[in-house]
C-alpha positions as CSV (number, residue, x, y, z in Angstrom):
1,X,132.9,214.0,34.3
2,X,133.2,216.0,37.2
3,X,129.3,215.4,38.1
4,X,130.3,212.0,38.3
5,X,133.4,211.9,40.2
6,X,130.9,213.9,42.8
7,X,128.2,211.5,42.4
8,X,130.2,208.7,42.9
9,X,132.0,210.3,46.5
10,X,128.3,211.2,47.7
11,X,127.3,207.8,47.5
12,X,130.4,206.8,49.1
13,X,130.0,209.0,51.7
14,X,126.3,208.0,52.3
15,X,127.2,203.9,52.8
16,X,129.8,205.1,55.3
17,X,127.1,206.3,57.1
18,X,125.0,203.8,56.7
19,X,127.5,201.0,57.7
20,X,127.9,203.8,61.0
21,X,124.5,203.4,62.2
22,X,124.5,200.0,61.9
23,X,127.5,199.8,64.0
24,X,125.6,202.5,66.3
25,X,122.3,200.0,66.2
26,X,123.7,197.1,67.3
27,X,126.0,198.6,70.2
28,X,122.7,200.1,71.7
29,X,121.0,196.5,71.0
30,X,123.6,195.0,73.1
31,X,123.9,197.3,75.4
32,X,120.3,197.2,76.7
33,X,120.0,193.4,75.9
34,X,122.8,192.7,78.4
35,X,121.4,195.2,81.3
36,X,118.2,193.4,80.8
37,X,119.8,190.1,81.1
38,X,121.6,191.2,83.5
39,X,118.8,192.6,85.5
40,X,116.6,188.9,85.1
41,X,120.0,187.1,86.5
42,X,120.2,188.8,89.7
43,X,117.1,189.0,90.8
44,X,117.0,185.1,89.9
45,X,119.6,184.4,91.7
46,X,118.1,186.8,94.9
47,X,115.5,184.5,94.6
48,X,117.1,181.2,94.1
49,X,119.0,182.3,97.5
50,X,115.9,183.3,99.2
51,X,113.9,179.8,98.2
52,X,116.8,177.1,99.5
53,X,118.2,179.2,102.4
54,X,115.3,180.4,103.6
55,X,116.5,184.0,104.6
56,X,115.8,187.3,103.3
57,X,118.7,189.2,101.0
58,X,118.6,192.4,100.9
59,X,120.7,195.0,98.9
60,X,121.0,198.7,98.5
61,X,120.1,200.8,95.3
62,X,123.7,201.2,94.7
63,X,124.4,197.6,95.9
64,X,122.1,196.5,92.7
65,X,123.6,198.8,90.5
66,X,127.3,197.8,91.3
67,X,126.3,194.3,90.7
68,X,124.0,195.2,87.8
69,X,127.0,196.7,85.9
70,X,129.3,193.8,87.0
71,X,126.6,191.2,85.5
72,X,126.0,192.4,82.4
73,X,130.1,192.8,81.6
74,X,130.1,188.9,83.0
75,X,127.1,188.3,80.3
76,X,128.9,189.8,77.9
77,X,132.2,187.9,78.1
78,X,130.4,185.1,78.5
79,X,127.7,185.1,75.5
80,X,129.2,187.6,73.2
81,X,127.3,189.5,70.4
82,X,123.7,189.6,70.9
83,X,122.8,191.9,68.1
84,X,123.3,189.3,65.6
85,X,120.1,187.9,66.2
86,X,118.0,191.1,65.2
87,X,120.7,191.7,61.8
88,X,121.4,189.2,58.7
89,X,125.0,188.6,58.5
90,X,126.3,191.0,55.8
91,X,129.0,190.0,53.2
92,X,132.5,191.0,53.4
93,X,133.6,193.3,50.9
């Protein structure tokens, strides 16, 4: 009986973990997916700028990364969880 009882807690134990890196997965899925998005949005809109005023825009490395940062938060408010697209939607238990 007491086998079992332990059995029973180490599998418990192990789909904690599991549903753990799963949470872990899909915070570094979004994280990277929004700096990327992020990163394609500015230097659109750089461009965008450049083609209609006809000027030349230029920012400093920590210029980009403050508005880098800024972006992706903006992308994430905005379009919410990415990482649902890479996972199936699991049950609720």
């Amino acid at each position: 009986m007491f086998f079992f009882l332990k059995n029973v807690q180490f599998i418990k134990t192990t789909i904690a973990i599991m549903k753990l890196l799963e949470c872990i997965i899909r915070a570094v899925i979004n994280f990277f997916a929004y700096l990327i998005l992020s990163l394609i949005a500015i230097y659109c809109l750089i461009f965008i700028a450049n083609f209609f005023a006809g000027q030349t825009y230029t920012l400093t490395h920590g210029e980009y990364f403050l508005v880098w940062i800024v972006m992706a938060v903006f992308i994430r408010q905005v379009s919410g969880d990415i990482s649902v697209l890479f996972f199936k939607k699991s049950e609720k238990e």
